[in-house]
C-alpha positions in Angstrom: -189.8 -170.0 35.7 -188.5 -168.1 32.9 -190.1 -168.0 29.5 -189.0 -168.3 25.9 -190.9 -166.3 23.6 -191.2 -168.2 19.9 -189.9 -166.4 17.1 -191.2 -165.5 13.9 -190.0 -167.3 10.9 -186.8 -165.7 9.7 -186.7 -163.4 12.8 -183.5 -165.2 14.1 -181.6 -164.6 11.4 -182.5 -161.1 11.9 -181.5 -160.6 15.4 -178.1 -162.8 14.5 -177.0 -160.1 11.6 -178.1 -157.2 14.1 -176.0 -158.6 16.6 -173.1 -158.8 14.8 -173.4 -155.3 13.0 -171.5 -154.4 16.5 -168.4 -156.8 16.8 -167.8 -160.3 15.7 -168.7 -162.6 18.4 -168.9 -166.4 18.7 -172.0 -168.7 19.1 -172.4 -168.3 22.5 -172.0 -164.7 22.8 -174.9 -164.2 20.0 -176.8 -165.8 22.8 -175.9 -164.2 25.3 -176.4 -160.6 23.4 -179.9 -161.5 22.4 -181.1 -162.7 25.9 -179.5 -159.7 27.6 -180.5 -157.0 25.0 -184.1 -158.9 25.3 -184.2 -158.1 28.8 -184.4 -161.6 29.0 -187.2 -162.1 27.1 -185.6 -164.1 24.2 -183.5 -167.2 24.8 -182.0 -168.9 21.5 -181.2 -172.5 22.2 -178.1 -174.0 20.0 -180.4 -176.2 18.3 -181.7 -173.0 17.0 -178.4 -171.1 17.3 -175.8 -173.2 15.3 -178.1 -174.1 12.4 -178.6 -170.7 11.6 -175.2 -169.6 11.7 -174.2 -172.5 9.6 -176.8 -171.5 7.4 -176.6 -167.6 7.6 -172.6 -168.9 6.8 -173.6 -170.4 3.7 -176.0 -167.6 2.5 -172.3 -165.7 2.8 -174.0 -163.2 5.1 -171.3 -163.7 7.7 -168.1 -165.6 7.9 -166.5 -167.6 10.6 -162.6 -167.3 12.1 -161.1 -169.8 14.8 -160.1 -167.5 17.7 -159.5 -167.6 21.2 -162.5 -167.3 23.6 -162.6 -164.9 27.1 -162.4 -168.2 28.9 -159.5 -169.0 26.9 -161.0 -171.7 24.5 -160.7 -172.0 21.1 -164.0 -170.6 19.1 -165.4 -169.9 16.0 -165.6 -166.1 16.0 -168.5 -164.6 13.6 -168.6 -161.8 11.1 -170.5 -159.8 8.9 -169.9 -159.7 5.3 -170.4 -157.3 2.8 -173.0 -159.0 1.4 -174.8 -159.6 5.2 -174.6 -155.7 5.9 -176.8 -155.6 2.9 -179.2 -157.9 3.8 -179.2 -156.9 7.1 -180.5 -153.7 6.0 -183.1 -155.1 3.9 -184.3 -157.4 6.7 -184.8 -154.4 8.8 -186.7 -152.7 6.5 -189.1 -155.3 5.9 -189.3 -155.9 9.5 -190.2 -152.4 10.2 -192.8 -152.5 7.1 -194.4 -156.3 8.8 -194.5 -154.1 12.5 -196.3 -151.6 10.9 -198.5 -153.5 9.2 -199.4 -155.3 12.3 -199.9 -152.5 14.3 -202.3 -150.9 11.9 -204.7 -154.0 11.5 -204.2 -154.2 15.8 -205.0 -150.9 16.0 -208.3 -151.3 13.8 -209.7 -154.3 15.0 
């Protein structure tokens, strides 16, 4: 039986930027990149997935074209913007500050 690992508050949106710093990709291939890049170890549902993009969408972080899919079916295709490389950057770097943090009170206690 496989296991989903729960993510962090905001951590989602992180991984969806990161993932598209690469290409633009459509819903399902976010998915797909995150589960296979996660060895496996992180599975995003689309009642997780679709919100976020929507909202990520709205933030103006990324934008969405219509396009045509590898199995030939029309799909929203995602993007980063300008504005999402920035705050892709500044997610990073507060998650690598949070990590650090953590390790340091893990490695204390």
């Amino acid at each position: 039986m496989k296991q989903s690992t729960d993510l962090l508050q905001g951590t989602l949106d992180l991984l969806i930027l990161k993932s598209l710093a690469l290409a633009s990709m459509h819903g399902w291939g976010i998915a797909e990149r995150i589960q296979q890049v996660s060895k496996d170890a992180l599975q995003i549902g689309q009642g997780s997935l679709y919100p976020a993009l929507h909202r990520l969408e709205y933030k103006g972080w990324i934008k969405a074209d219509w396009g045509v899919s590898e199995n030939n079916r029309r799909a929203k295709f995602y993007s980063l913007t300008r504005a999402g490389k920035k705050q892709l950057q500044a997610e990073m770097e507060d998650w690598n500050r949070l990590t650090n943090a953590i390790a340091l009170v893990l490695e204390r206690v």
